[in-house]
C-alpha positions as CSV (number, residue, x, y, z in Angstrom):
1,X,-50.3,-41.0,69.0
2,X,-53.9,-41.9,68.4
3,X,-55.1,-45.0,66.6
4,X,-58.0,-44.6,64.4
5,X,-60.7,-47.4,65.7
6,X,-62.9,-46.0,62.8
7,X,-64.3,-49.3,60.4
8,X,-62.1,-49.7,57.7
9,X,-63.1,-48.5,53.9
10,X,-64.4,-51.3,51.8
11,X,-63.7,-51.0,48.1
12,X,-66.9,-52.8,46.2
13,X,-65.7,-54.7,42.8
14,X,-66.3,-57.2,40.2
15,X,-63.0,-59.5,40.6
16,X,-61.6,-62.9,40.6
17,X,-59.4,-64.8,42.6
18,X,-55.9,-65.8,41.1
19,X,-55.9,-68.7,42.6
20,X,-59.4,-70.9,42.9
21,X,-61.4,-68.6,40.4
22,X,-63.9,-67.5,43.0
23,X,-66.1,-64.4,42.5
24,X,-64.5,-61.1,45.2
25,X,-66.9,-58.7,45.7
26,X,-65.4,-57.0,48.6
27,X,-61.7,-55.8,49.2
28,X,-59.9,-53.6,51.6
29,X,-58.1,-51.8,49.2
30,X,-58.0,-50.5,46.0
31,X,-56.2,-53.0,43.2
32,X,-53.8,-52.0,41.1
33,X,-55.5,-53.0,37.7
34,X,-52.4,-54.1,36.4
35,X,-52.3,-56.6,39.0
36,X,-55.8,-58.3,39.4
37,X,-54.8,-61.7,38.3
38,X,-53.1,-61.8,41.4
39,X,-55.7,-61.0,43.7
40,X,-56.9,-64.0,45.8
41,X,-60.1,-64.6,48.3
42,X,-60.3,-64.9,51.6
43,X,-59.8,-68.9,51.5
44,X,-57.0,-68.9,49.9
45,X,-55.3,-66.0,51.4
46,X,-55.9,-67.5,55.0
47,X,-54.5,-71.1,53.6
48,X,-51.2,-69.5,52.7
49,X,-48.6,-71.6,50.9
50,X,-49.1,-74.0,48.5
51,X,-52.1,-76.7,48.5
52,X,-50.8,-79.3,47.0
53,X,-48.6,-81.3,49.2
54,X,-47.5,-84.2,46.9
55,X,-44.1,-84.3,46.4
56,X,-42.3,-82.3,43.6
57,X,-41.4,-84.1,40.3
58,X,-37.3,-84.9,40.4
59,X,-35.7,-84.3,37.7
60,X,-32.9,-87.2,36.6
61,X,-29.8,-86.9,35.2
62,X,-25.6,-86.7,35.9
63,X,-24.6,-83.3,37.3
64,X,-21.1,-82.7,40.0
65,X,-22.2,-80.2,43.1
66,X,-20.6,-77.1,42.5
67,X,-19.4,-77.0,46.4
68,X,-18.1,-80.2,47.2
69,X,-17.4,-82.4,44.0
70,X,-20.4,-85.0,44.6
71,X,-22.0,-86.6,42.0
72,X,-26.0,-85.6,42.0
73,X,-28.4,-88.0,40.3
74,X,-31.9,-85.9,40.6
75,X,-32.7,-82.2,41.2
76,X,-36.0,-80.8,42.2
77,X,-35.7,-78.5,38.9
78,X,-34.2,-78.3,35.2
79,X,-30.9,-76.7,35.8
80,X,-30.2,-73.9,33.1
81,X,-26.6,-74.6,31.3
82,X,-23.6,-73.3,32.7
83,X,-25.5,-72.8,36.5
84,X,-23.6,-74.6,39.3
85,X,-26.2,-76.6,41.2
86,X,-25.5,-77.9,44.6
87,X,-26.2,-81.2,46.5
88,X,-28.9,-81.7,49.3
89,X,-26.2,-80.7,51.8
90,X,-23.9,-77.9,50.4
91,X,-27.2,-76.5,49.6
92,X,-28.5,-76.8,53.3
93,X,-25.3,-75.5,54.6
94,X,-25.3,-72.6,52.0
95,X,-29.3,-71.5,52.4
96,X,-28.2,-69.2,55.4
């Protein structure tokens, strides 16, 4: 099988990044138009995850894990009514 070494197709554009705003001139491949708020620049699609390290806002309140009976006291997120939530470790033992 033969690889094809030939320069890759650059698609010329107007867009934006999704992320930071910046002006993308230059892509690799055609967007889908229905997805260019999702498009990102080079910066940001090298950087990866998130940016912002701080830590995430806990959420108080009286809940019972769902695997072992424990009372929980904050949550990284609003449970919805009627979803079991899970303590820091029934939910590390249960993430795979």
């Amino acid at each position: 099988m033969a690889f094809d070494n030939s320069p890759k197709k650059m698609f010329q554009g107007n867009w934006k990044c999704g992320k930071c705003g910046k002006e993308i001139n230059e892509l690799p491949f055609n967007p889908d138009p229905s997805r260019l708020d999702q498009l990102t620049c080079r910066d940001c699609h090298s950087s990866g995850g998130r940016k912002d390290f701080s830590p995430k806002k806990m959420v108080e309140g009286n809940w019972t894990c769902s695997g072992c009976g424990g009372n929980i006291k904050s949550l990284p997120f609003e449970p919805r009514e009627g979803t079991p939530v899970s303590c820091r470790d029934c939910w590390s033992k249960n993430r795979g």
